[in-house]
N, C-alpha and C positions, 0 to 999 in steps of 0.2 A: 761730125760726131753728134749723136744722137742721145743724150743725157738719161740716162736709165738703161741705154741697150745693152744687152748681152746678148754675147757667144758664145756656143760651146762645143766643141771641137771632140769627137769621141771616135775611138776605133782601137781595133785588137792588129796587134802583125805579128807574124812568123820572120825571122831575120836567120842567115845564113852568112856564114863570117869564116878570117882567116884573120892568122896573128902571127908575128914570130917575137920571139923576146931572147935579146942579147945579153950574154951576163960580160959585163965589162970589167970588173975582178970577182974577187971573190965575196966583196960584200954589197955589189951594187948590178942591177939591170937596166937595159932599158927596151922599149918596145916599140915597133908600130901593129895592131891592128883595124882590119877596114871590116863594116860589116854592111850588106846589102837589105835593107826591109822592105817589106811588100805588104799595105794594110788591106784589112777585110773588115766589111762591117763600118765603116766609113760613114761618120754622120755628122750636120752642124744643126746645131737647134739654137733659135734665135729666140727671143720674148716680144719683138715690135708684132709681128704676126701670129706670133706662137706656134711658128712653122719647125719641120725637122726636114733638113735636107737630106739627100742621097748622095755623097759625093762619090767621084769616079776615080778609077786609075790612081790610090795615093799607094804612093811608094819616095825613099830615101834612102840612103847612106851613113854609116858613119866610120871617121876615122878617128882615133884614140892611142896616144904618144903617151901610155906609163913609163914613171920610173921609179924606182925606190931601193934602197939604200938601208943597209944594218946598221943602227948607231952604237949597240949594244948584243951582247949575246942575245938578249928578250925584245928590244924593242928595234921596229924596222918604220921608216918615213917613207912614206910613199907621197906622189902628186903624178897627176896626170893632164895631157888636154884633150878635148872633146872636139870635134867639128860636125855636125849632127845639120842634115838636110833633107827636107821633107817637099816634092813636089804632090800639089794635094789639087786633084782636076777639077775640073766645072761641075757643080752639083743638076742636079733634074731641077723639072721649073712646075712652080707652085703658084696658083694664082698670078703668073706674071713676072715672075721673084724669081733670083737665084742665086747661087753663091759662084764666083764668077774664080776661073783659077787660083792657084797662087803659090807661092814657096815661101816655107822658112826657113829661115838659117840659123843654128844656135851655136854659140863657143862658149864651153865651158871650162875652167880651171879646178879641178879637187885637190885637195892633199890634207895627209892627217900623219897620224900616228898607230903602228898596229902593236899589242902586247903580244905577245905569246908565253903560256906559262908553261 
């Protein structure tokens, strides 16, 4: 680790997805859907060089388990989890440098409260 560096990770994706959601009575659902992304414009800019890389081939997945639940005529609880993966390829080579593969993986947990008036 290199005390002062930074990374920055940047790109735009199109995502393409499918879902179904089960209503389990009448005051409660639950879900799975998966959705496939595919990044354009794929870049990491670093400050040790003050270089911006080119990265290759990033693309990911994700899967996403809602549920939520009427507690009230107005108010509905929702939570959900996230499973979110990104395989993000070898960048171009810049004076010798590069940013070398890699994958992330995220799990996420949301939930809240919705009103409706």
């Amino acid at each position: 680790t290199i005390q002062g560096y930074d990374e920055k990770y940047d790109w735009k994706y199109l995502t393409i997805g499918t879902g179904y959601h089960y209503t389990l009575n009448t005051n409660a659902s639950l879900g799975l859907e998966f959705n496939y992304k595919k990044a354009f414009d794929s870049k990491m800019s670093e400050n040790w060089h003050n270089s911006t890389f080119e990265l290759n081939n990033v693309e990911g997945y994700s899967i996403k388990i809602p549920f939520d639940t009427m507690l009230s005529r107005n108010l509905l609880f929702y939570t959900d989890y996230i499973f979110e993966y990104w395989n993000i390829g070898a960048s171009n080579t810049i004076n010798g440098y590069y940013e070398p593969n890699s994958v992330t993986k995220m799990n996420t947990i949301n939930f809240g409260l919705k009103y409706r008036y």
